[in-house]
C-alpha positions as CSV (number, residue, x, y, z in Angstrom):
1,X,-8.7,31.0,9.9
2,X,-9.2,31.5,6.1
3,X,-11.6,29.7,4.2
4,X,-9.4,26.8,2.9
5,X,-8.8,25.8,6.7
6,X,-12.4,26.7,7.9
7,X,-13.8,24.4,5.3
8,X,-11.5,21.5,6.1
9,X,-12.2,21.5,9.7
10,X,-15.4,21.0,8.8
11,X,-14.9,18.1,6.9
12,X,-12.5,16.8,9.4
13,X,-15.4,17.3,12.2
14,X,-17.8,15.4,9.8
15,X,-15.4,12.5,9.5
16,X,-15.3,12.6,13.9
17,X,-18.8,12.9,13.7
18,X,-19.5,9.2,11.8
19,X,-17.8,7.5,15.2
20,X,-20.6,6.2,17.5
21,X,-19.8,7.8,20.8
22,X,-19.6,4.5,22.6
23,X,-16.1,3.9,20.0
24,X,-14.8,7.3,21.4
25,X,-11.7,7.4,23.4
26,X,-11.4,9.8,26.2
27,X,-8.9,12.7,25.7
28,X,-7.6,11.4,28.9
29,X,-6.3,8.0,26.7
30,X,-5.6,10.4,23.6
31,X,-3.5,13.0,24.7
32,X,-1.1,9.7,26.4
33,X,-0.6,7.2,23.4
34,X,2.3,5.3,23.2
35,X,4.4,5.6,20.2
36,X,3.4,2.2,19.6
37,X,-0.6,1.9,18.8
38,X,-0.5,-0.9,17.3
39,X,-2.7,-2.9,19.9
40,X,-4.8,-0.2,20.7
41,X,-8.3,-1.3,19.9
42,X,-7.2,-5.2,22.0
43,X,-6.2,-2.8,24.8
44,X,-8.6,0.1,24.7
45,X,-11.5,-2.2,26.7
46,X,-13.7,-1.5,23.9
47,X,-13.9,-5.1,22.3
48,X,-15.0,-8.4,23.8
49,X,-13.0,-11.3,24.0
50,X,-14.9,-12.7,21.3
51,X,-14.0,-9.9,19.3
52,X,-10.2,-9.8,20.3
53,X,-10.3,-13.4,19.4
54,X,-11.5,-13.6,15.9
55,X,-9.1,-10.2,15.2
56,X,-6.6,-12.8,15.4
57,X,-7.1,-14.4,12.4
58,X,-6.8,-13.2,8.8
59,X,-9.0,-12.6,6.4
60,X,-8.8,-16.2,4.7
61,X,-9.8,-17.7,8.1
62,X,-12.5,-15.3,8.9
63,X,-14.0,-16.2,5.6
64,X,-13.8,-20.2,6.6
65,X,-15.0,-19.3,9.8
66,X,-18.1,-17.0,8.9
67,X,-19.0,-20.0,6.2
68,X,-19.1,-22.7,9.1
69,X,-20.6,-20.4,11.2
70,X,-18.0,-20.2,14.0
71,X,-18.6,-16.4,13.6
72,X,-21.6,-14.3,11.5
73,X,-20.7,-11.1,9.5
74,X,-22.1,-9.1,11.9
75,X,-20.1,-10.2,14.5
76,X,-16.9,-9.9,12.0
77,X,-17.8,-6.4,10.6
78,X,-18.9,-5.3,13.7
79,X,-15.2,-6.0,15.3
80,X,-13.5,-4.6,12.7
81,X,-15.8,-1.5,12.9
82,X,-15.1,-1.0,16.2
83,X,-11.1,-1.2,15.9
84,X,-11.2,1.0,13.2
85,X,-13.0,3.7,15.1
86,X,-10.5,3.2,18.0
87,X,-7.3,3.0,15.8
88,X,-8.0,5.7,13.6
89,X,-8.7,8.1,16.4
90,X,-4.7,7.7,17.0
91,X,-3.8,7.4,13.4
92,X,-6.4,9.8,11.6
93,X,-6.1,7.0,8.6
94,X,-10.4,7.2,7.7
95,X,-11.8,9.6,5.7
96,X,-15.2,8.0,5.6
97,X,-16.8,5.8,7.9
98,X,-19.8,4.3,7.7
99,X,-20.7,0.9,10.0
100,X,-24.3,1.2,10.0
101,X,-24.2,0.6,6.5
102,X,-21.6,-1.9,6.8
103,X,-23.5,-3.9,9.3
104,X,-26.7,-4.2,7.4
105,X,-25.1,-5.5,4.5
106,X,-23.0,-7.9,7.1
107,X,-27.0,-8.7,7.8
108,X,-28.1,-9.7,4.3
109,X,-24.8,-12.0,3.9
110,X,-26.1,-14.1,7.2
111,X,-29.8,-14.0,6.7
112,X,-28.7,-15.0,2.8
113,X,-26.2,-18.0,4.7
114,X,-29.1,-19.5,7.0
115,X,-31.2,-19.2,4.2
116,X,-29.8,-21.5,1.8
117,X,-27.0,-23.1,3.0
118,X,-24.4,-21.3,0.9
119,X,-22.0,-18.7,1.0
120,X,-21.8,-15.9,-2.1
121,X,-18.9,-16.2,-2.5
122,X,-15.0,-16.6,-1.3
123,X,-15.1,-13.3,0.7
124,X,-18.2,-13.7,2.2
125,X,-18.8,-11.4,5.3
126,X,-15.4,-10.0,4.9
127,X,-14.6,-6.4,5.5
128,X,-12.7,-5.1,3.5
129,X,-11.1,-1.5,3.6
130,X,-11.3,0.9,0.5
131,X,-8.4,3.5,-0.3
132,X,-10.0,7.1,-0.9
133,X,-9.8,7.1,-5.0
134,X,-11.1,4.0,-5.7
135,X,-15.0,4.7,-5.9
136,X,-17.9,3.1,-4.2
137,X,-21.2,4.0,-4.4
138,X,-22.7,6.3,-2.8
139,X,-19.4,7.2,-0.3
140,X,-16.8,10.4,-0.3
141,X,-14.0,10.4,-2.6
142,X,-11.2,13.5,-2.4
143,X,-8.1,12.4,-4.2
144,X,-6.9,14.2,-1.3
145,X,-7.6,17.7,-2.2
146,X,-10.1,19.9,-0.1
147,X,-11.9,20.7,-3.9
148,X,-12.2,16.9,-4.5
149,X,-14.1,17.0,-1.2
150,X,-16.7,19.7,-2.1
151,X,-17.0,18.8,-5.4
152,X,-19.9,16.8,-5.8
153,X,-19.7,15.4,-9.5
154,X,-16.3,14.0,-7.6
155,X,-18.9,11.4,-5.7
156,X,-19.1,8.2,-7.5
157,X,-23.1,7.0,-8.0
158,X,-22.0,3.5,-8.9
159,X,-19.4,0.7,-7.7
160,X,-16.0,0.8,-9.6
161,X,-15.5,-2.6,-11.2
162,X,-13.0,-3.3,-8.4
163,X,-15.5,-2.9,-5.8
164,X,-18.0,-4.6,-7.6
165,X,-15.9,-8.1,-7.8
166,X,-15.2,-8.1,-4.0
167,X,-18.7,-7.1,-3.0
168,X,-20.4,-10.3,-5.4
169,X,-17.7,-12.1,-3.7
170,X,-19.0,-11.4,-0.7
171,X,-17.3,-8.5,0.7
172,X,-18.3,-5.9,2.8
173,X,-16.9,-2.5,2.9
174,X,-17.1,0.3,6.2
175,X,-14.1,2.4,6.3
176,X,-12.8,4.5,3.5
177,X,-9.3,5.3,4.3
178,X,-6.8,8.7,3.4
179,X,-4.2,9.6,0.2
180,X,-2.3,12.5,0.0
181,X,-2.3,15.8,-1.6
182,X,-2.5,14.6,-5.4
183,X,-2.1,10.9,-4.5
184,X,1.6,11.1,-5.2
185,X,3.5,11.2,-1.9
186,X,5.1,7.7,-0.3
187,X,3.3,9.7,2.7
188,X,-0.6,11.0,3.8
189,X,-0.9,13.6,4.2
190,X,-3.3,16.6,2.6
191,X,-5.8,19.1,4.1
192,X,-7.2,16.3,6.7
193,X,-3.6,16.2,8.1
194,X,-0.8,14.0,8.6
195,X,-2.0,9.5,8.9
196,X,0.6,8.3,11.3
197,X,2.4,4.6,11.8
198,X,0.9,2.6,14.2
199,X,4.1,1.1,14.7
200,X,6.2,4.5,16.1
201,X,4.1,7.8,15.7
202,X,6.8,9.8,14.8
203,X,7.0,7.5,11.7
204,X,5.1,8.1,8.6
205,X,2.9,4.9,7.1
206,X,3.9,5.8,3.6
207,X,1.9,6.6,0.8
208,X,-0.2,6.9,-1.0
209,X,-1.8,4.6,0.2
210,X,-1.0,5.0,3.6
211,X,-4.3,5.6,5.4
212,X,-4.7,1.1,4.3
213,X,-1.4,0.5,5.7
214,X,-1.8,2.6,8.8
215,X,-5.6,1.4,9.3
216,X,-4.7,-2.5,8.9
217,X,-1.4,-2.5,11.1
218,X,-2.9,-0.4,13.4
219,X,-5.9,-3.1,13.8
220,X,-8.6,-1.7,12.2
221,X,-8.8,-3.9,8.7
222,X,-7.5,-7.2,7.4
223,X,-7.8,-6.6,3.7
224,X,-7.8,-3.6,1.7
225,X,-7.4,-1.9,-1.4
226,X,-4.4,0.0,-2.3
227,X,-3.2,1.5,-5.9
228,X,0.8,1.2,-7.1
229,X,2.1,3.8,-10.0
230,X,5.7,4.6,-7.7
231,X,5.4,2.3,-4.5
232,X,2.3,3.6,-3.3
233,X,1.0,-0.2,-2.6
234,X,4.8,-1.4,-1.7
235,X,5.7,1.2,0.9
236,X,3.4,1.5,2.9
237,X,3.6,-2.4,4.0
238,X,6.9,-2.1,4.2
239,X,6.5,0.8,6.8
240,X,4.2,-0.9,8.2
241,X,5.2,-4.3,8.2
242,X,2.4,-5.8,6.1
243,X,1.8,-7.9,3.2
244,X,1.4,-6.3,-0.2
245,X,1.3,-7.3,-3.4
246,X,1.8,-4.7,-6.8
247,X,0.4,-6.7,-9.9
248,X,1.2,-6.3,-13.5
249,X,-1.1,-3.1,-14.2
250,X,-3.6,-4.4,-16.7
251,X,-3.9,-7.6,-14.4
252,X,-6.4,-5.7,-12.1
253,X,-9.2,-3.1,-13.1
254,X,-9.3,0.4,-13.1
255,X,-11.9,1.3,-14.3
256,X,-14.5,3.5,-11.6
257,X,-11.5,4.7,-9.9
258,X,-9.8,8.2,-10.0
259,X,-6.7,9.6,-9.4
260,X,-4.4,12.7,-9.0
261,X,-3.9,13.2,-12.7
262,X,-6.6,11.8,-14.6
263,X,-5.8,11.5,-18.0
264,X,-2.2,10.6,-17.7
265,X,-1.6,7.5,-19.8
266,X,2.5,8.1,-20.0
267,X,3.0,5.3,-16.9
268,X,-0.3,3.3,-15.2
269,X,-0.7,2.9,-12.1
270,X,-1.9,-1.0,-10.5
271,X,-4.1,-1.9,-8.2
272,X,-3.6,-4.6,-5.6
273,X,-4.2,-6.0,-1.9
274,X,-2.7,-4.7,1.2
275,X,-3.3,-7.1,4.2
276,X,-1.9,-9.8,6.9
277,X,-1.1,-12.9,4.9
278,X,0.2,-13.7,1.9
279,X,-2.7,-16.1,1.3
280,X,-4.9,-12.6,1.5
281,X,-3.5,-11.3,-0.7
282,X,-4.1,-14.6,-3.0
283,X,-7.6,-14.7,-2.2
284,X,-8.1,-10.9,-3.1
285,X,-7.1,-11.1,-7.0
286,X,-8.3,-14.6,-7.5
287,X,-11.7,-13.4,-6.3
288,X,-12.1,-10.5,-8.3
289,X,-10.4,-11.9,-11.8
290,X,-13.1,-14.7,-11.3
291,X,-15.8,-12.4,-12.0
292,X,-13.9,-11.6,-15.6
293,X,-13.7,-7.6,-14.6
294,X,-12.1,-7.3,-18.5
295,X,-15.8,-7.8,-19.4
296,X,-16.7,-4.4,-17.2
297,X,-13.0,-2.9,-17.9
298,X,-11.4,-2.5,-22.1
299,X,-8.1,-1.5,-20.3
300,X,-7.2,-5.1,-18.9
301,X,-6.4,-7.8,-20.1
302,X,-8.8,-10.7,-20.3
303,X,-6.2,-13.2,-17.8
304,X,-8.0,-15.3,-15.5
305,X,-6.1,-16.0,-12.5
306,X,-3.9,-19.3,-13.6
307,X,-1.8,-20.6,-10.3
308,X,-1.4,-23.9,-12.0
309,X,0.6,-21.8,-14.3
310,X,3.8,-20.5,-12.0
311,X,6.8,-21.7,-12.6
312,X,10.4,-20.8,-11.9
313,X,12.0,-21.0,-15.5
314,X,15.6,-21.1,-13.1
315,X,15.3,-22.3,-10.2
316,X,13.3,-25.6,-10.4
317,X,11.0,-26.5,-6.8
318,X,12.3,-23.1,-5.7
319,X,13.2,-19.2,-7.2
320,X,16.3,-18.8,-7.9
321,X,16.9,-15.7,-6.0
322,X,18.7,-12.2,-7.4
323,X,19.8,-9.8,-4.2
324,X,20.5,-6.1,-5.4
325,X,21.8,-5.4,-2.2
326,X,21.3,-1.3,-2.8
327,X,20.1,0.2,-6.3
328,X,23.0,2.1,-6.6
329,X,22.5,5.1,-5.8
330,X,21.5,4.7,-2.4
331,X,22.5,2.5,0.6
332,X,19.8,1.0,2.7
333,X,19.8,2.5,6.0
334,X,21.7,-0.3,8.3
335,X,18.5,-1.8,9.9
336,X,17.3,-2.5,6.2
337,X,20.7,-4.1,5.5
338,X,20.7,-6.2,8.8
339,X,17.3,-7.5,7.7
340,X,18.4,-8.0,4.1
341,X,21.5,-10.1,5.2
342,X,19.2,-12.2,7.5
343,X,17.0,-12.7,4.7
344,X,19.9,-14.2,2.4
345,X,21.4,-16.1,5.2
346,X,17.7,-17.7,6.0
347,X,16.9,-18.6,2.4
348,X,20.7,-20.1,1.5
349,X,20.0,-21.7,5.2
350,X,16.8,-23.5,3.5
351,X,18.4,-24.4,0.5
352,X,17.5,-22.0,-2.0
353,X,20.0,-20.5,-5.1
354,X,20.7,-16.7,-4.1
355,X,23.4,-14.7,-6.5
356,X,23.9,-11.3,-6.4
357,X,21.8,-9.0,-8.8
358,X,24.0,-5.8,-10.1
359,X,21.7,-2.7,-10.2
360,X,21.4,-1.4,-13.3
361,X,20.0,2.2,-14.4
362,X,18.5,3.0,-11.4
363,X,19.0,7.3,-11.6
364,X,18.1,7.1,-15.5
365,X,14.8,5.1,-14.9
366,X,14.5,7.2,-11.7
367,X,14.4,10.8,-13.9
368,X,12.6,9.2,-17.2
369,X,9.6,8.1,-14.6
370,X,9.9,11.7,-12.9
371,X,9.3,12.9,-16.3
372,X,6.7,10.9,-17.0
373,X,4.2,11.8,-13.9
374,X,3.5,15.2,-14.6
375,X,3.7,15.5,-18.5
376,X,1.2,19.1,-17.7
377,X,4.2,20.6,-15.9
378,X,1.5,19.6,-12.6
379,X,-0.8,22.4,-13.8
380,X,-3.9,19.8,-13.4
381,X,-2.6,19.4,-9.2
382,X,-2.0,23.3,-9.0
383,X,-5.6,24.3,-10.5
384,X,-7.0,22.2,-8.0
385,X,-5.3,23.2,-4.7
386,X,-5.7,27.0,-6.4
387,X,-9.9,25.9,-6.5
388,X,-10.0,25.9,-2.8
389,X,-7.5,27.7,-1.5
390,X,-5.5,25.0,0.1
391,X,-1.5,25.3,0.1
392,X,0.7,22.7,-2.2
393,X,2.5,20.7,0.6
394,X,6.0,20.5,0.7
395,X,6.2,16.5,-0.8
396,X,3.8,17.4,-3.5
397,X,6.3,20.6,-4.4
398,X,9.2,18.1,-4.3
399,X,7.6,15.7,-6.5
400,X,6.8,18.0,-9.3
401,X,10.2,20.2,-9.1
402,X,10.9,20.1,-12.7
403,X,8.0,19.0,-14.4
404,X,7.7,21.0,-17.8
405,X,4.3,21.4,-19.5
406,X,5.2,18.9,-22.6
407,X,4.0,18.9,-26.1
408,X,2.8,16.5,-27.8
409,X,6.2,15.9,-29.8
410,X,7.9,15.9,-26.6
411,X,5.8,13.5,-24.8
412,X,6.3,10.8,-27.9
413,X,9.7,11.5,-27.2
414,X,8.9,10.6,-23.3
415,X,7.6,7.6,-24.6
416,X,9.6,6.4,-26.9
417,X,12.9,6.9,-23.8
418,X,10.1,5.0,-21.4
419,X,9.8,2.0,-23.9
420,X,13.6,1.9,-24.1
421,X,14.8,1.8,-21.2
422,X,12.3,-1.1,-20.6
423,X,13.5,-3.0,-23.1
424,X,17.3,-2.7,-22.5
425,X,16.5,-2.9,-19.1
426,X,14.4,-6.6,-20.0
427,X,17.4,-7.9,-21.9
428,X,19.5,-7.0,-18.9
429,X,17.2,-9.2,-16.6
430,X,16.8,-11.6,-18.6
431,X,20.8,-11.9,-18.7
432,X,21.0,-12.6,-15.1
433,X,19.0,-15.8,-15.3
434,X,16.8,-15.2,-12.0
435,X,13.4,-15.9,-11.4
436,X,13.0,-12.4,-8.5
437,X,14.8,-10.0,-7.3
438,X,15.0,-9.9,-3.5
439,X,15.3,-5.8,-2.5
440,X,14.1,-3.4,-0.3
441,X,10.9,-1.5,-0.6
442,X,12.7,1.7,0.7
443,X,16.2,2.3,1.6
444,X,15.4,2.3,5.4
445,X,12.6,1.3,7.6
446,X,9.4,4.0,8.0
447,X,11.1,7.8,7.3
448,X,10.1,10.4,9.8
449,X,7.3,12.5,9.1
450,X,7.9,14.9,5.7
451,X,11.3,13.4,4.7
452,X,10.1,10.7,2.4
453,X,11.9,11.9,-0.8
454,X,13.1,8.7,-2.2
455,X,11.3,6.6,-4.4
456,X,13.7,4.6,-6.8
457,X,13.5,1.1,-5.1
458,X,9.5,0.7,-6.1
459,X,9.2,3.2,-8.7
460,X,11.8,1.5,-10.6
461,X,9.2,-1.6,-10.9
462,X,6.5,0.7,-11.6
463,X,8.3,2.0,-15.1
464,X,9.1,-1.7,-16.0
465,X,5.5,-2.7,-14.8
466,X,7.0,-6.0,-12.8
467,X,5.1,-7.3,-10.7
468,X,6.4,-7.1,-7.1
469,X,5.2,-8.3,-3.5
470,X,6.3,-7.0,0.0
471,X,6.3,-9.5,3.3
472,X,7.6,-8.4,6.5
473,X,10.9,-10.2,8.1
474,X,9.9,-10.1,11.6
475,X,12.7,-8.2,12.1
476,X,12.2,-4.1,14.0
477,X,14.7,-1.4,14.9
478,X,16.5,-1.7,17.9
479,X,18.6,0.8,19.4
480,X,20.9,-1.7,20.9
481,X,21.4,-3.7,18.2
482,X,25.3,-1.7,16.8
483,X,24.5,-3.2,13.8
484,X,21.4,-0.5,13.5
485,X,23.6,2.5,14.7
486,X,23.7,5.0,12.1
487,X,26.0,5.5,9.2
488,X,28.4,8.9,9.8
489,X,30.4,11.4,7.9
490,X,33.5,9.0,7.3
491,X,32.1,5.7,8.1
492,X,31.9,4.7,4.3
493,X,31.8,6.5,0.9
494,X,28.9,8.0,-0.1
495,X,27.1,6.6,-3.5
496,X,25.6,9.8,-4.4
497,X,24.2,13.1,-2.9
498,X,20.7,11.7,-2.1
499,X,22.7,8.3,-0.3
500,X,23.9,11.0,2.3
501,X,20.9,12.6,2.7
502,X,19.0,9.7,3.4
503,X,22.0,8.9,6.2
504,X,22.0,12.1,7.8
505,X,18.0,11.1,8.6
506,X,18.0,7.6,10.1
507,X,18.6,8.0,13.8
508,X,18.2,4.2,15.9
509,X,16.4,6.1,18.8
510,X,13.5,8.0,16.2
511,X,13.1,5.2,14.5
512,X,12.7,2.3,17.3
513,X,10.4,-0.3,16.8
514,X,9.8,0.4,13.1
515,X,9.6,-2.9,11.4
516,X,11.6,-4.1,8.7
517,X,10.2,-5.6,5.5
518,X,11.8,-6.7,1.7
519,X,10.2,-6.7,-1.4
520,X,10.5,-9.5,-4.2
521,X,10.1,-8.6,-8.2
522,X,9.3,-11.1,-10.9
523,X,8.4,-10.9,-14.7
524,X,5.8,-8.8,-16.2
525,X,2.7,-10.8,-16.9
526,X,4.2,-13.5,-14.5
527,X,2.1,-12.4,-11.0
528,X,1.6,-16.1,-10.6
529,X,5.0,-17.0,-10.3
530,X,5.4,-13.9,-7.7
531,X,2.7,-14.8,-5.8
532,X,4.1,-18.4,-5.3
533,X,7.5,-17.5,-4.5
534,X,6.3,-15.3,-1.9
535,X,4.4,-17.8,0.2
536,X,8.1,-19.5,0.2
537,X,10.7,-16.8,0.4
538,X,8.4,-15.1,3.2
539,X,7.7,-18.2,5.6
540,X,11.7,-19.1,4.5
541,X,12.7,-15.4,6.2
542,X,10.2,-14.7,8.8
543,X,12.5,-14.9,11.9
């Protein structure tokens, strides 16, 4: 083995290492998962009833709950310890684990609760799972790179001003969860390996922040904290059939956190919640924008969270809803268009306004974002694989094919073809007189492992910085449905090159079981109204 590998076995065995051996599962039950791991920790014997119980609730009840008493913190954070120590032995979604920790802070919160009567705060006793760039005190951080894990100036000392809001709300934190090689896949996967989807094995959980999405469907977190600058928030749930929600960037801080690029100011990433509900998700930003993070963070903007404040300028009680059926350039795969017509025939079923919504300038924003990522020609990803040895990864090759080491003339000009696009795109929106657009997340459910290579139907949102949600539909794969049997050479006409590539990989049998989830998009600075119209559209679609 050369160095690069010996070194990240280590770290891979340290990771093992941080599960209490009574969490272990035998390499009897390993080495004969089911593609399906979804209910592994229920099913693994390794939690009481009283444990399987109170996983069956989301992170809004448990808060209720832990306040009246039904259940302590410990009790919570010691379940959701455990089923993350099960689920991500069949996942490999934690890259630093630490319950002991957890469970003493899970201590304070009740001794704190019997003490005076009162609970700290909305999230109180809550754990809450942390994506691998976002720092917190004291615990690893890698950006997924083997030299972000040795390098020790790397380690945050202090809370980011994220982490700091939840935990005076009242969360606590246990399980820090994987990225990929430069945080800048819709995939995980680096020098610790590939995270797998809970829901089909064979499946990737998307990315990058996969190692949340696999770690929460997979059992092992309610809530947790995912980052959005191409989809990285908005794919994964929609691989893994979860709630998300991508705010406006300077909604949300920052500040404290890392990333893949540092420096890069061309397009900004959000941060946002990844969990089970929609009223998660709800509970998540309004806790941390009540502790006024602006005050900790110059890069947001001072916008406490203001529900009073949604409204649907077209559509009255309800959204009036915009469908881009495809971004045209390339088709959903036909389980995603089943569940996209279910969705319209649902919503139009409970009386809301649905028009179609023409794509417009998909493959222009598409390239201009592209362009935009890696504005050092990716030297700043290559100097750090080259620190350690470690190979660049196929997606990570693909993402930067083409980046050019700008100057600083050309990356004004980058800017000024960023700002627009954004604003004929606006007026073009604004034309169409809808409150969201209803889309997919991806053009297919969860892609097979290495083959996610298309990013438009997010990253598009991410260059326009609209806020955008993802719910599931309830709806999976199914083999013998013939409305999920694959697309062929003659069936239709191809849109574009990349719209029969991403044909030629959806096969019904690989991808069984992989749920099916849409995304909705609303106006920038308008999270409010998005957040509102996805309690609605989701409950109105959720078969």
């Amino acid at each position: 083995m050369t160095d690069w590998k010996t070194q990240a076995e280590a770290y891979k065995a340290r990771i093992a290492a941080q599960i209490p051996a009574e969490w272990r599962l035998s390499a009897d039950v390993l080495s004969n998962l089911p593609l399906n791991v979804t209910r592994l920790p229920e099913t693994s014997g390794l939690l009481t009833q009283r444990e399987v119980e109170l996983k069956a609730l989301d992170a809004t009840a448990l808060a209720a709950a832990i306040a009246t008493r039904e259940y302590t913190a410990v009790e919570v954070v010691t379940a959701y310890a455990k089923a993350a120590a099960i689920s991500s032995q069949a996942t490999h979604s934690i890259m630093d684990f630490f319950p002991a920790e957890a469970v003493a802070q899970a201590q304070a919160l009740d001794e704190e609760l019997a003490r005076t009567g009162k609970v700290v705060g909305p999230l109180h006793g809550v754990p809450i799972s942390v994506k691998d760039m976002i720092g917190l005190a004291g615990r690893a951080r890698t950006c997924g790179s083997l030299a972000g894990a040795l390098d020790p100036a790397l380690q945050p000392t202090e809370d980011s001003v994220i982490v700091a809001a939840l935990r005076k709300a009242g969360a606590v934190f246990y399980a820090k969860t994987t990225n990929p090689q430069a945080i800048m896949h819709l995939e995980t996967n680096s020098f610790l390996g590939e995270t797998l989807n809970p829901w089909n094995t064979r499946l990737t959980p998307g990315g990058s922040s996969g190692g949340e999405s696999a770690l929460i469907a997979g059992g092992g977190s309610v809530l947790g904290i995912g980052t959005d600058i191409g989809g990285s928030i908005r794919n994964p749930c929609s691989n893994c059939g979860l709630f998300g929600f991508k705010p406006t960037a300077a909604r949300i801080p920052k500040q404290g956190n890392t990333s893949g690029m540092p420096g890069q100011e061309t397009i900004i990433g959000a941060v946002g919640p990844m969990g089970v509900s929609a009223r998660d998700c709800e509970l998540f930003i309004s806790s941390i924008l009540a502790a006024e993070p602006w005050r900790r963070d110059p890069t947001m903007v001072g916008m406490p969270w203001r529900p009073e404040s949604a409204r649907y300028t077209h559509g009255g009680e309800r959204p009036r809803i915009g469908v881009m059926w495809d971004d045209g350039v390339v088709l959903p795969q036909p389980p995603m268009r089943r569940a996209l017509s279910a969705a319209v025939e649902r919503l139009k079923a409970k009386g809301y306004d649905v028009v179609d919504f023409k794509p417009y300038r998909t493959a222009e924003g598409w390239e201009t974002l592209r362009s935009l990522y890696f504005t050092d020609g990716g030297a700043h990803i290559r100097a750090t694989a080259a620190a350690s040895g470690e190979p660049i990864l196929p997606l990570t090759e693909w993402i930067m094919d083409g980046a050019v080491d700008n100057t600083a003339t050309q990356i004004r000009a980058l800017n000024r073809a960023r700002d627009a696009f954004r604003l004929d795109w606006w007026r073009y929106y604004a034309e169409q007189k809808v409150d969201i657009i209803l889309t997919p997340a991806y053009p297919g459910p969860a892609p097979v492992l290495g083959t996610s290579k298309y990013w438009a139907y997010t990253a598009l949102f991410n260059i326009l910085d609209m806020p955008g949600a993802v719910f599931p539909t309830g709806l999976y794969v199914d083999p013998s449905n013939p409305a999920d049997k694959a697309d062929k050479e003659g069936d239709r006409a191809w849109l574009s090159e990349e719209d029969k590539l991403n044909a030629e990989r959806y096969d019904a049998e690989v991808f069984t079981g992989a749920p099916l989830a849409l995304q909705i998009v609303g106006e920038r600075w308008e999270d409010e109204m998005v957040m509102k119209a996805l309690y609605g559209v989701s409950e109105a679609v959720r078969v």
